[in-house]
C-alpha positions as CSV (number, residue, x, y, z in Angstrom):
1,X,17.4,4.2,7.4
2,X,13.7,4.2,7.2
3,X,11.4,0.9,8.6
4,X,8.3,0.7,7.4
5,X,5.7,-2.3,8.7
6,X,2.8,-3.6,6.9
7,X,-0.8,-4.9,9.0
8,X,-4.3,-5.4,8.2
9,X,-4.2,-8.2,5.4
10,X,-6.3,-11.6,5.7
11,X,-8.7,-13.4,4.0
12,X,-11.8,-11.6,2.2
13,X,-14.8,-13.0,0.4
14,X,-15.2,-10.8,-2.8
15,X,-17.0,-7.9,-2.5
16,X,-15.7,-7.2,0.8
17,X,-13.3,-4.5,2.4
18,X,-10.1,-4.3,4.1
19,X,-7.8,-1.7,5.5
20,X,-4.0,-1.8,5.2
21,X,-1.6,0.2,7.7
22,X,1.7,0.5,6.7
23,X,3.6,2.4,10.0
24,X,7.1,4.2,9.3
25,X,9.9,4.6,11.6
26,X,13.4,5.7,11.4
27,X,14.8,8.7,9.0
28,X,11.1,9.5,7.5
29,X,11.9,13.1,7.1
30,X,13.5,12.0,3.8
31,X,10.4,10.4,2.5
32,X,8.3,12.6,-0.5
33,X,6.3,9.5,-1.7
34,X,5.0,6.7,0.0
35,X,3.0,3.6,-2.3
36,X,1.3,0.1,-2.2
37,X,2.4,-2.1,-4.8
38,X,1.2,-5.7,-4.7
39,X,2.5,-8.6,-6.5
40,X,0.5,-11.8,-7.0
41,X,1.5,-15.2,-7.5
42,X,3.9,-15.5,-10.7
43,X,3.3,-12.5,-12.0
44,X,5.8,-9.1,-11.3
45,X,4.8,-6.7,-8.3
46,X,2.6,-4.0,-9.8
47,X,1.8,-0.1,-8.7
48,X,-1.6,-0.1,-6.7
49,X,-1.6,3.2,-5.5
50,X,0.9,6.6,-4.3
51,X,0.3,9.8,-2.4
52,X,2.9,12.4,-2.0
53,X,3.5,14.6,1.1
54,X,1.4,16.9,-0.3
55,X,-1.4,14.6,-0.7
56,X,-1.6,13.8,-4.2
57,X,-2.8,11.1,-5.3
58,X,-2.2,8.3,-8.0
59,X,-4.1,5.1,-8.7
60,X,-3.9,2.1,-10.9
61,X,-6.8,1.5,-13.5
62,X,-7.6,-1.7,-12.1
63,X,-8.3,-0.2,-8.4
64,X,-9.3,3.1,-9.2
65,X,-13.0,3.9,-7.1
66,X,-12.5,1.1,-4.9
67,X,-9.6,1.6,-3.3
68,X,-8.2,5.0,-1.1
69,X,-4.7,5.4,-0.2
70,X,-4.0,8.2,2.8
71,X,-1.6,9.1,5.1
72,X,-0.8,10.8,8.4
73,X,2.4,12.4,8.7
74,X,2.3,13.1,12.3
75,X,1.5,9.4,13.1
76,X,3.9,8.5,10.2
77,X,1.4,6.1,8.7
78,X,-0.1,5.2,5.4
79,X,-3.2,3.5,4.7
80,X,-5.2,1.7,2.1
81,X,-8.8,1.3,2.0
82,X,-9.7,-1.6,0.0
83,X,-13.4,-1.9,-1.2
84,X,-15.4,-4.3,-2.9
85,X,-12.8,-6.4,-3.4
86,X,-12.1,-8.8,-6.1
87,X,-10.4,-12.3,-6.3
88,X,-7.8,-10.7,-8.7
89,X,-6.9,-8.3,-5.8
90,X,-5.5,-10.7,-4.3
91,X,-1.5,-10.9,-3.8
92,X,0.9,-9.8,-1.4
93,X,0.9,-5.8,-0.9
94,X,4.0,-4.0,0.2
95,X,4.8,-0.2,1.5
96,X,7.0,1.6,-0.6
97,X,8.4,5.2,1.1
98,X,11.0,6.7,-1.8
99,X,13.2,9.5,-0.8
100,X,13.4,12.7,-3.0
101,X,16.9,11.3,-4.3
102,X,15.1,8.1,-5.7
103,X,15.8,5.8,-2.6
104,X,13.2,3.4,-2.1
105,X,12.5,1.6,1.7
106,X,10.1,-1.7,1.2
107,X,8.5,-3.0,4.2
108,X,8.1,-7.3,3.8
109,X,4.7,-7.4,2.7
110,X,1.1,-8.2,4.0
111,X,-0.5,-10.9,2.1
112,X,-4.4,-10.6,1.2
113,X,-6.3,-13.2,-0.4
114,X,-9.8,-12.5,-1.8
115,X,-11.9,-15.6,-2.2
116,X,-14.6,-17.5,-1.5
């Protein structure tokens, strides 16, 4: 079993940053890709961002030069960097960690609201 727990959410006015942790515990060694998806009110929780062991990276159009997803195995974290941030970033962003056999471990989620 892996345990992962999200931290660094809150309230933003646009234009502003934010960092996301997402920390893992458990049966990591599984883990070959780790994610943030986010999923805003009504609508379906959407891809923001994935980096594999390796380091490679993917990004969604929408966040793509504003946000920078990392991670450091040996302090089995993952992180988002979230700049000049827009209302429509707002939502609730979860850590996904997927196993090489398509296993997926969600943590429950940090909300972040961009406005004022």
């Amino acid at each position: 079993q892996v345990q992962l727990v999200e931290s660094g959410g809150g309230l933003e006015r646009p234009g502003g940053s934010l960092r996301l942790s997402c920390a893992a515990s458990g049966s990591i060694f599984n883990i070959l890709v780790m994610g943030w998806y986010r999923q805003a009110p009504g609508k379906q929780r959407e891809l923001v961002a994935r980096i594999t062991t390796g380091g490679s990276t993917y990004y969604a159009d929408s966040v793509k030069c504003r946000f920078t997803i990392s991670r450091d195995n040996a302090k089995k974290m993952m992180y988002l960097q979230m700049n000049s941030l827009k209302p429509e970033d707002t939502g609730v962003y979860h850590c996904l960690g997927a196993t090489i056999n398509g296993t997926g471990y969600w943590g429950q989620g940090t909300q972040v609201t961009v406005s004022g």
